[in-house]
TORTORVEX-769647 format. One record per residue (C-alpha): residue number from 1; residue in one letter; y, z, x. Coordinates in pm, 1 decimal, always signed. Example, Ala and Ser with C-alpha at 12.3 -4.5 7.8 and 13.67 -1.06 7.14 Angstrom:
<rs>
R    k  r         Y         Z         X
R    1  A    -450.0    +780.0   +1230.0
R    2  S    -106.0    +714.0   +1367.0
</rs>
This chain:
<rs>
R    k  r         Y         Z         X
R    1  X      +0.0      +0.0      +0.0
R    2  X    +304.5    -105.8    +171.5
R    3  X    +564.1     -73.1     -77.9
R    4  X    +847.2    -296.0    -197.9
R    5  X   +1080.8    -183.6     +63.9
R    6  X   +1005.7    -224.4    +402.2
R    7  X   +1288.1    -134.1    +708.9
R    8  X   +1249.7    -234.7    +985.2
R    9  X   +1400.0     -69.7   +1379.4
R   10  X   +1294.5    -110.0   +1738.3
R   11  X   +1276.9    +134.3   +1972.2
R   12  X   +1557.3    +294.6   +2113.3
R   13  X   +1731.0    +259.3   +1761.7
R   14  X   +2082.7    +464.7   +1744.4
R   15  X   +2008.0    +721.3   +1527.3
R   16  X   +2373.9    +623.5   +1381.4
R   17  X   +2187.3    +310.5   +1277.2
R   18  X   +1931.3    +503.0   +1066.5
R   19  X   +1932.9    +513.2    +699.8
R   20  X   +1965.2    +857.7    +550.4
R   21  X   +1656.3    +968.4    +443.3
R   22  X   +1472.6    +797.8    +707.7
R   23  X   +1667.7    +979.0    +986.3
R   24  X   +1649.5   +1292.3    +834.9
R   25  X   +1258.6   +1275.4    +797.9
R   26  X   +1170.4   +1128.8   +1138.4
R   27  X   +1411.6   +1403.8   +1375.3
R   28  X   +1182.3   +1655.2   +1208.0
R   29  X    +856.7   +1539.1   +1166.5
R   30  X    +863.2   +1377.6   +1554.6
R   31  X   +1038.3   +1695.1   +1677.5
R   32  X   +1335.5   +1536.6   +1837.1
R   33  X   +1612.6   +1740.8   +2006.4
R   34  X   +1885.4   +1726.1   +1788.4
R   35  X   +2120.1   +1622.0   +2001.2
R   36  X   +1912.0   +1307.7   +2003.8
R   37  X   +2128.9    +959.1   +2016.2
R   38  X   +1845.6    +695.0   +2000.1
R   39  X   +1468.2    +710.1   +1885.2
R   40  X   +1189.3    +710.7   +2122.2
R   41  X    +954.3    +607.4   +1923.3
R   42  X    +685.4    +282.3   +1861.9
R   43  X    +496.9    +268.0   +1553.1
R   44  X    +491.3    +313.7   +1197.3
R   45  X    +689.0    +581.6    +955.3
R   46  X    +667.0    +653.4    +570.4
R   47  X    +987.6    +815.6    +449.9
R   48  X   +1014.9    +951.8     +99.2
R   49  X   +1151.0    +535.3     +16.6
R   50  X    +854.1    +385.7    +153.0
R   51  X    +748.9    +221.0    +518.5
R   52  X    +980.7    +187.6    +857.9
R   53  X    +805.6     -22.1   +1123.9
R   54  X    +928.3     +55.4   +1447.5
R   55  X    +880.2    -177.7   +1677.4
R   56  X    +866.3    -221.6   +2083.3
R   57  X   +1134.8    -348.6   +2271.9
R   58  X   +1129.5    -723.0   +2320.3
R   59  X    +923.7    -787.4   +1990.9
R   60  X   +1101.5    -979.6   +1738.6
R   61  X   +1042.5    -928.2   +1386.2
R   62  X    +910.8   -1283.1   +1225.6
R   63  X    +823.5   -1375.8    +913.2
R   64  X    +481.0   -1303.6    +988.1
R   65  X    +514.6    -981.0   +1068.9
R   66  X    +209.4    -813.3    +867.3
R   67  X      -1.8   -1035.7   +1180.1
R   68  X    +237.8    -828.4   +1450.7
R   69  X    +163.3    -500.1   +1297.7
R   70  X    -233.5    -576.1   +1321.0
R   71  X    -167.3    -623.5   +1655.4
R   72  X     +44.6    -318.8   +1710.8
R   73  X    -215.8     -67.6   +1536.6
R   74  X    -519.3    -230.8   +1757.4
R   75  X    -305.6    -135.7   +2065.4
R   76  X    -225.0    +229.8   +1967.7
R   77  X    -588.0    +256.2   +1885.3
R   78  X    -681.3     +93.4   +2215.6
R   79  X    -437.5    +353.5   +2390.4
R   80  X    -572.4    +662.2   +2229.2
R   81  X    -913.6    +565.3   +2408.8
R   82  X    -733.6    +483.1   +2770.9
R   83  X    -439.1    +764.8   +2773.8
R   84  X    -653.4   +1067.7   +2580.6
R   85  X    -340.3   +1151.2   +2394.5
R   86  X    -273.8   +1304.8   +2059.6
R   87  X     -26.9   +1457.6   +1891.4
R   88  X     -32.9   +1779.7   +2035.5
R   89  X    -145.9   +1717.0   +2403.0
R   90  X     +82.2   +1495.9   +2619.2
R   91  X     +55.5   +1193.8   +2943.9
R   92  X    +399.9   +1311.2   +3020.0
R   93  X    +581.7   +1358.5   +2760.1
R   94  X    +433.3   +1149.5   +2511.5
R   95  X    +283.6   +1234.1   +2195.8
R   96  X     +54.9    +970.5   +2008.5
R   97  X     -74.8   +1002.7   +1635.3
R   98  X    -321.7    +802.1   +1422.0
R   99  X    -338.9    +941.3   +1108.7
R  100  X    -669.2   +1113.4   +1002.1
R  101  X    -658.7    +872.3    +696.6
R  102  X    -710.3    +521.3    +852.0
R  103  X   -1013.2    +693.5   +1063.2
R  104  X   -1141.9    +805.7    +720.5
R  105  X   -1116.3    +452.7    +633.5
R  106  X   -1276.8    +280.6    +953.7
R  107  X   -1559.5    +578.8    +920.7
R  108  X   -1607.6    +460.7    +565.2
R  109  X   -1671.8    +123.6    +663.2
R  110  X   -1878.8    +175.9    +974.2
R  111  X   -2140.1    +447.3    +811.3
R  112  X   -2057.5    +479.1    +401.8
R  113  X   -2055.4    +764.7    +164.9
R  114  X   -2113.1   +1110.3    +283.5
R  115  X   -2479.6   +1061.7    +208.8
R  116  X   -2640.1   +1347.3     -17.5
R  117  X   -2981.5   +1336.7     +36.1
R  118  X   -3102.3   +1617.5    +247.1
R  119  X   -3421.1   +1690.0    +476.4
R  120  X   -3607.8   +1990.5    +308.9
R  121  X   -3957.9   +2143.7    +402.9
R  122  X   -4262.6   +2281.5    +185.2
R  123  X   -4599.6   +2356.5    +209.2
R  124  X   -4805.0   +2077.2     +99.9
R  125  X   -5122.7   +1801.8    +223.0
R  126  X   -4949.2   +1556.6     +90.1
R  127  X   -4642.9   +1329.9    +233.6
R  128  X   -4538.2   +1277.6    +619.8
R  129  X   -4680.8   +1618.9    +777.3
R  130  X   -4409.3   +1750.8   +1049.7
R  131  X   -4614.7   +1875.9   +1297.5
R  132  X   -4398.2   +2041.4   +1539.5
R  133  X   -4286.1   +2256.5   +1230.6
R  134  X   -4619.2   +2336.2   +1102.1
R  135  X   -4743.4   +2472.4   +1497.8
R  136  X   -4495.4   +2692.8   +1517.6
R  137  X   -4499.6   +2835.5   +1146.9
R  138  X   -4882.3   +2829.4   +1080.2
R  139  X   -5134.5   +3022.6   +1191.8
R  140  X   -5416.6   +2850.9   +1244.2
R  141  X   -5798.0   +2907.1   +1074.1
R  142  X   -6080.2   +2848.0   +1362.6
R  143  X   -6327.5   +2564.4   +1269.0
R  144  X   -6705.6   +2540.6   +1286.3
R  145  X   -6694.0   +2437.0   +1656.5
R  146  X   -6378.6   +2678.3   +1727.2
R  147  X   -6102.7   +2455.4   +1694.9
R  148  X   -5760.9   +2523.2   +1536.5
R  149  X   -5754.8   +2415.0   +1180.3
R  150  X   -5411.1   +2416.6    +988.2
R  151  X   -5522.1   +2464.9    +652.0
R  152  X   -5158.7   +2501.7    +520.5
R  153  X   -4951.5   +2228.6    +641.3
R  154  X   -4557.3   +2139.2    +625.6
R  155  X   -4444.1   +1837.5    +482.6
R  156  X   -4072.7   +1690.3    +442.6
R  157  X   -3898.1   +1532.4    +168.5
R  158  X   -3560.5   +1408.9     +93.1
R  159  X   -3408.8   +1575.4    -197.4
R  160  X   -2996.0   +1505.6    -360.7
R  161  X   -2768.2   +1767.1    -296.6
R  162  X   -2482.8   +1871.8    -490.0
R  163  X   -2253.2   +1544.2    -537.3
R  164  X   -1926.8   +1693.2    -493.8
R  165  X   -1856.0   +1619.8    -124.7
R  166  X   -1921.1   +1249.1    -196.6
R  167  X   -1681.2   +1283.4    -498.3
R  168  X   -1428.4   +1397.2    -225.9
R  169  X   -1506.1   +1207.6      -4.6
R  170  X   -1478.8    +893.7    -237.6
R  171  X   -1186.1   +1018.1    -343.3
R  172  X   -1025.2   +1026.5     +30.4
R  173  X   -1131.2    +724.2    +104.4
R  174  X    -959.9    +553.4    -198.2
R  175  X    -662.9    +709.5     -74.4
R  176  X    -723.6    +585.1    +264.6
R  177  X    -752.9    +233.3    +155.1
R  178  X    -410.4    +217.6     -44.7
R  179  X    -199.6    +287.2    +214.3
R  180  X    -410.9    +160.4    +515.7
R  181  X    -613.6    -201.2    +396.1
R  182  X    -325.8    -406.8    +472.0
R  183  X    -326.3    -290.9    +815.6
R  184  X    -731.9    -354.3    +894.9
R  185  X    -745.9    -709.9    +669.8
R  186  X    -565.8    -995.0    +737.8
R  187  X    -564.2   -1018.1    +388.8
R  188  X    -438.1    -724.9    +303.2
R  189  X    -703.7    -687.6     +44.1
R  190  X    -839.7    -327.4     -26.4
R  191  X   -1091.7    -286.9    +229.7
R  192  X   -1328.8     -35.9     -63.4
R  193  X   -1188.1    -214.1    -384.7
R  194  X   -1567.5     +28.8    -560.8
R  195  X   -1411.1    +314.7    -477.6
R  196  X   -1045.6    +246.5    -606.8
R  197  X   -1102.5    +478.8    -971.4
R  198  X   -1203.9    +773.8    -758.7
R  199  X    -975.9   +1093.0    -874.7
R  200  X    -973.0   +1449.6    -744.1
R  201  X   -1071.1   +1696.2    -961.3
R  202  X    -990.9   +1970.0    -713.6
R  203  X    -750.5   +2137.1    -556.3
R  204  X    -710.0   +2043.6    -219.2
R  205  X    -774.3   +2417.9    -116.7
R  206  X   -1077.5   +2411.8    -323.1
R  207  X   -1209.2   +2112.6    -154.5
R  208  X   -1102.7   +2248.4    +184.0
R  209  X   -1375.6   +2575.7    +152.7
R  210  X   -1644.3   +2324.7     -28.4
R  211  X   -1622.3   +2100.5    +272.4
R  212  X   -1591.9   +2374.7    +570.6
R  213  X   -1874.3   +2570.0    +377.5
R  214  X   -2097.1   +2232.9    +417.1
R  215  X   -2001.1   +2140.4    +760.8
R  216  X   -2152.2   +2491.0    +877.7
R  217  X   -2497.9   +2374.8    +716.4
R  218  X   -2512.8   +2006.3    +844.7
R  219  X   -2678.6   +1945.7   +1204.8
R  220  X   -2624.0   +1500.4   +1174.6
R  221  X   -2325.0   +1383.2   +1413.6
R  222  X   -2211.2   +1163.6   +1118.2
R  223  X   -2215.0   +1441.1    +854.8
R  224  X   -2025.2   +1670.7   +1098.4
R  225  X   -1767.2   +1347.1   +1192.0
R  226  X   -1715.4   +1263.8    +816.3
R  227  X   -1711.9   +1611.8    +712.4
R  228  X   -1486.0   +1687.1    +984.3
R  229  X   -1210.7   +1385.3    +880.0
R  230  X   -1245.4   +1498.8    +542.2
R  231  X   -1152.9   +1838.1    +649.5
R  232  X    -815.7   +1712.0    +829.8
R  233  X    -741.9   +1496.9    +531.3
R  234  X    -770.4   +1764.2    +296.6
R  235  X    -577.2   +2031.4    +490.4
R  236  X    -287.6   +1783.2    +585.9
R  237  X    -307.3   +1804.4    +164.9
R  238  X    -274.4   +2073.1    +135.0
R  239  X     +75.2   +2068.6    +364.3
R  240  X    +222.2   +1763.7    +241.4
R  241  X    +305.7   +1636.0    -114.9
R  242  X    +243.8   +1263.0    -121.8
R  243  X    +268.9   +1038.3    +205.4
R  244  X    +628.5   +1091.5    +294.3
R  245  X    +696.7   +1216.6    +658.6
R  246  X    +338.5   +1034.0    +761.3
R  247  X    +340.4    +882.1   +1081.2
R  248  X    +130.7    +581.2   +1314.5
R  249  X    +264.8    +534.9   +1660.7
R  250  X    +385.5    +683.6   +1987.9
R  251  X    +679.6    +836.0   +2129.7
R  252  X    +739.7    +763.9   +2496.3
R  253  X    +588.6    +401.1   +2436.8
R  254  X    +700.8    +346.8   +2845.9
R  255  X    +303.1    +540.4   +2889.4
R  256  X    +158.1    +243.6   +2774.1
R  257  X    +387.7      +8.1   +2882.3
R  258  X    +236.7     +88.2   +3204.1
R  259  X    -120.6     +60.9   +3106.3
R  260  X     -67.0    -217.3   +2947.9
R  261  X     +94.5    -382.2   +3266.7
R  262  X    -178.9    -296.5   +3433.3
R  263  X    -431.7    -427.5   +3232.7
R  264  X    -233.5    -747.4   +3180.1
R  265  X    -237.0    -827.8   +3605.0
R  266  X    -536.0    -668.9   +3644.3
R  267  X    -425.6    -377.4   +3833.9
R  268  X    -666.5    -357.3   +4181.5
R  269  X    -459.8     +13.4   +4301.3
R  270  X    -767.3    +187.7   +4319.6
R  271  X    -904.9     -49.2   +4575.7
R  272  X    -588.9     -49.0   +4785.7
R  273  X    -468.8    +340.5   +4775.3
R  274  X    -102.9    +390.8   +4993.0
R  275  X    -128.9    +382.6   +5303.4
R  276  X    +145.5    +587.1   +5373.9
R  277  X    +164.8   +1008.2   +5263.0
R  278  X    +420.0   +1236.8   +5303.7
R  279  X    +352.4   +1486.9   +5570.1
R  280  X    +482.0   +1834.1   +5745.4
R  281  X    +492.8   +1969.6   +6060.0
R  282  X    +383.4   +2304.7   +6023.6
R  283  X    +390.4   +2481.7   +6366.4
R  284  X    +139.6   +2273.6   +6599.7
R  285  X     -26.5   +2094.6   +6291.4
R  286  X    +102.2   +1828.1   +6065.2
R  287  X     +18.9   +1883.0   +5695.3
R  288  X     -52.3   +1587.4   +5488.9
R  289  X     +58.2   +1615.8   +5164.5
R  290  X    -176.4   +1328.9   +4937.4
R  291  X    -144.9   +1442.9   +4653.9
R  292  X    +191.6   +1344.9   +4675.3
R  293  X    +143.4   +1014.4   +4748.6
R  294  X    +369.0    +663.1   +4614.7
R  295  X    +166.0    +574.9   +4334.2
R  296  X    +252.6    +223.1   +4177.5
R  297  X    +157.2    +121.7   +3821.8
R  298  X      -5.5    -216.4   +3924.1
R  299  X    -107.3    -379.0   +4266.7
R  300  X    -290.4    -718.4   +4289.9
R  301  X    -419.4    -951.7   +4580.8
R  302  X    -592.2   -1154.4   +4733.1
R  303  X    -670.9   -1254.7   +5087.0
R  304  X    -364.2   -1085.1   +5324.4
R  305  X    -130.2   -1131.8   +4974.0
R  306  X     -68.4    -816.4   +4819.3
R  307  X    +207.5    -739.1   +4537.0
R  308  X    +327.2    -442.6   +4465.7
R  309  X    +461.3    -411.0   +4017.1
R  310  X    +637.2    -143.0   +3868.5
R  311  X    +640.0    -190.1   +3502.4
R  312  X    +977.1     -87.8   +3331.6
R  313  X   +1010.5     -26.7   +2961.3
R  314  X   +1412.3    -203.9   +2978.4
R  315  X   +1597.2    -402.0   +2744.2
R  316  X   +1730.3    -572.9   +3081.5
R  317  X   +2073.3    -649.4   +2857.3
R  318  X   +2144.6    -261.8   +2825.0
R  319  X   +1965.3    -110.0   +3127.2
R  320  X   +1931.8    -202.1   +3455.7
R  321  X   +1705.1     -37.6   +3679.6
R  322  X   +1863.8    +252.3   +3894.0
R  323  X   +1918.4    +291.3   +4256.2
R  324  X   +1557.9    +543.2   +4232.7
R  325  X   +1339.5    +219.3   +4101.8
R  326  X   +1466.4     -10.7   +4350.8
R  327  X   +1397.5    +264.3   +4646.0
R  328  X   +1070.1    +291.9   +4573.1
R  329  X    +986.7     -50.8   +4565.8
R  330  X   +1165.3    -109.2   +4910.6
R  331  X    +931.8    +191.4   +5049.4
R  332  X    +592.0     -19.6   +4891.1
R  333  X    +670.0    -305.3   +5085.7
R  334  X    +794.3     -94.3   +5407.2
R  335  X    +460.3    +119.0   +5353.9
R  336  X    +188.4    -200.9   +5271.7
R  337  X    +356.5    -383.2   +5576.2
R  338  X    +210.8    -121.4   +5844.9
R  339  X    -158.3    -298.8   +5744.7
R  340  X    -245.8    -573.9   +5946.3
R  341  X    -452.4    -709.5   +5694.2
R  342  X    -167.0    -774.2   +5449.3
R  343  X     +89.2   -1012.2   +5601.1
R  344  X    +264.3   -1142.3   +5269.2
R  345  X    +434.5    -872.1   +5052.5
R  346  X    +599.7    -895.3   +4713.5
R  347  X    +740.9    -664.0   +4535.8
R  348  X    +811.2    -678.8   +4169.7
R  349  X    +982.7    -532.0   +3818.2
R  350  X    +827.0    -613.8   +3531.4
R  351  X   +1014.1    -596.2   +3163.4
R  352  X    +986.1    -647.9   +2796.2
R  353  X   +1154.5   -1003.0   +2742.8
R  354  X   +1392.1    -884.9   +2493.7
R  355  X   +1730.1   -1139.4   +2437.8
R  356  X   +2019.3   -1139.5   +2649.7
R  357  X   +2084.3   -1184.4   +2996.0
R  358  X   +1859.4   -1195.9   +3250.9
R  359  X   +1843.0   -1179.8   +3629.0
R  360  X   +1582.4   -1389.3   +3868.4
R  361  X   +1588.7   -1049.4   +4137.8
R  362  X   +1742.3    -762.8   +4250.4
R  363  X   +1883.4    -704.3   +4618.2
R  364  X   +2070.9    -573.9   +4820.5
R  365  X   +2387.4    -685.2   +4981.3
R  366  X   +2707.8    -561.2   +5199.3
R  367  X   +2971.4    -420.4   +4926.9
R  368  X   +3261.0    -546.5   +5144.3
R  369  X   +3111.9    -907.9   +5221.5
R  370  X   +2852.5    -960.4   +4980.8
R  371  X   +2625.3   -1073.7   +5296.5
R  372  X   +2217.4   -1033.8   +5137.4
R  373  X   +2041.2    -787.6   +5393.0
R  374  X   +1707.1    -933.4   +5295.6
R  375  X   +1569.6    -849.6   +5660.0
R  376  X   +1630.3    -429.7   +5561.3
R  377  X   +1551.3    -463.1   +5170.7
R  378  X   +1275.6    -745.4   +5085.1
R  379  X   +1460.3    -904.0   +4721.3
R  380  X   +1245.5    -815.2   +4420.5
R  381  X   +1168.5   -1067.1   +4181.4
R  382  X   +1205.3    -955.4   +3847.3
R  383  X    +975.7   -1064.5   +3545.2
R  384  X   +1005.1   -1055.5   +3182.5
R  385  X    +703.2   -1067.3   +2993.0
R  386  X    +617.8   -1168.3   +2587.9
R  387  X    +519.0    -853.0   +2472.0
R  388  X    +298.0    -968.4   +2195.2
R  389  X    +125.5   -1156.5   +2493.2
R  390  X     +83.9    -817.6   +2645.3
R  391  X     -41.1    -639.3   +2375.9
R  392  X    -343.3    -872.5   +2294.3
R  393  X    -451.5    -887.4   +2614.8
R  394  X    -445.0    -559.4   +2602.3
R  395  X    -684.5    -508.5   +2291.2
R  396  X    -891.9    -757.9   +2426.3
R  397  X    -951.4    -606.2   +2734.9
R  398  X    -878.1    -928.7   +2958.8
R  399  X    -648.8   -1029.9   +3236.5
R  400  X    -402.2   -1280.8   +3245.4
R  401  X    -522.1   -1491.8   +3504.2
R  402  X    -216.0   -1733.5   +3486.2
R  403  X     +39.9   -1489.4   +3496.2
R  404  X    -155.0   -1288.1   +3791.5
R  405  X    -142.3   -1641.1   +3970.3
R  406  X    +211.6   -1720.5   +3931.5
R  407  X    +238.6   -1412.2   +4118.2
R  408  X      +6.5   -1506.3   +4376.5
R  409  X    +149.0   -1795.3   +4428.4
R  410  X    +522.9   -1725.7   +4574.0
R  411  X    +344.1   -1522.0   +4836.2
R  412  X    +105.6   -1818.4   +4945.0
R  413  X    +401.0   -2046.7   +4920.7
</rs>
């Protein structure tokens, strides 16, 4: 269920620029500093008047843009997997949130209904016979030759429990599926259109003991999982009236800007560690400090090439990278160049290709004559990349070998 009114932002949004009720909603719910000028935030919002999409820097909104938030919800997913985060534990600062309903709905369509048939035991010579059960219960009878003999025997059966955690659990999913189809079909077609009439007939508090009293008796991984969502669905009920102040995204989207660079060059820094650490000269000793040590988002090569990235999350127009990001780079290259076995260096910036100016690289040069000190400070080519382009090879898991090449390629040149 989208909604007939849909808003959309990108990130970094002046908070000025907000509409009322939005603003309001998302300073609290995302717990923003007050004093807060812009959003930091990627993702999607439900305000009490229906859905803000907020989307990366660089990404244009088009007329397809139902396609684009696919896309976006396939990377958050894909990131909650690489970074570990959630909403309460942080890479940095960032906080990352996928809302207990769309796993309800994903759960739903991977394994069902909460199935209510249950594994029960009696005595009995009929049915499957579960040995194992029936050793350790039984005491044995001796036969004529002196051999155990089990005259009483324990079979299983399946037997139907009580119904009512499917009934909530149809009910959740139903739920699930209004507000989340659109984002899992291209379509946008109800993903369980057999579940759609499904009402509560509980409280939410009510179905909150039912389903933690249940949970304690289930030993199957998917009862606990499903029994488990259902839990966090309910309770976030039983906190929140309707689906205002709802949230599916990331604050801090510059964490995944970086894995995402990463994957997108296929980043080779854990075959090609620094080889330069800071170090102290303690008395007689020197201390190496490597924990300490330069750690670039993204290095590629290949023969005696090497490249050194840094992914920046910039709108290039607005922000230009500081003094800090252009030293680092500068030590890379200085660092790199003490191995014999790489003689051609590049350093790089890498940015969201949002609209405005642009710049080819950044250098240095004399303030009174302008004169380029490109012997000191190698230049460093700066890159702009189609985020969309980004994100799917991100979901996909692949490289992109022609953008890794281009790369390459000024350093073999």
């Amino acid at each position: 269920m989208i909604g007939s009114k849909v808003r959309h932002y990108h990130d970094g949004v002046s908070v000025q620029d907000l509409d009322g009720d939005v603003k309001d909603t998302i300073v609290s719910t995302l717990s923003l500093p007050l004093t807060s000028s812009s959003i930091d935030f990627v993702g999607f919002f439900w305000s009490t008047d229906g859905l803000c999409v907020f989307w990366p820097k660089g990404m244009k909104k088009r007329s397809s843009w139902h396609d684009d938030a696919r896309l976006l919800v396939r990377c958050l997913r894909r990131a909650a997997r690489s970074l570990c985060l959630d909403a309460a534990s942080a890479n940095g600062s960032s906080q990352l949130e996928i809302p207990v309903e769309l796993e309800l709905l994903e759960d739903y369509l991977l394994n069902g209904l909460f199935d209510t048939r249950e594994r029960n035991f009696r005595m009995s010579q009929t049915g499957k016979i579960n040995w194992s059960r029936t050793i350790r219960q039984i005491t044995p009878l001796p036969d004529s030759e002196g051999n155990p003999f089990y005259y009483e025997q324990i079979a299983s059966f399946n037997r139907n429990s009580d119904g009512v955690i499917r009934a909530l659990h149809s009910y959740a999913v139903a739920f699930a599926d209004r507000h989340f189809a659109w984002l899992l079909s291209p379509e946008g077609k109800l993903k369980a259109p057999e579940l759609s009439s499904s009402q509560l007939t509980l409280s939410p508090r009510v179905a909150l003991g039912l389903i933690r009293a249940e949970l304690v008796r289930q030993f199957s991984d998917i009862k606990k999982h499903q029994l488990q969502l259902l839990e966090a669905f309910f309770l976030k009920q039983t906190k929140r009236s309707g689906f205002s102040g709802s949230w599916l995204g990331i604050t801090s989207f510059h964490t995944l800007w970086e894995e995402m660079c990463g994957s997108y060059f296929g980043d080779q820094k854990r075959m090609c560690p620094s080889p330069a650490v800071p170090a102290y000269e303690v008395g007689q000793s020197l201390q190496q400090e490597i924990s300490n040590a330069p750690k670039p988002d993204v290095i590629i090569y290949e023969g005696d090439c090497l490249a050194v990235i840094d992914a920046k999350y910039y709108d290039f127009a607005r922000t230009r990278p500081s003094w800090q990001d252009l030293v680092k780079q500068f030590f890379y290259a200085k660092a790199f160049s003490h191995r014999v076995n790489y003689r051609r260096i590049e350093n790089a910036l890498v940015f969201p290709n949002t609209d405005g100016v642009k710049a080819s690289q950044a250098l240095v040069v004399d303030r009174v004559s302008s004169r380029r000190m490109d012997a000191e400070f190698s230049p460093i080519k700066l890159i702009f990349l189609d985020v969309p382009d980004v994100m799917n090879h991100f979901v996909n898991g692949k490289v992109n070998l022609a953008a890794r090449e281009r790369v390459l390629a000024v350093l073999r040149s």
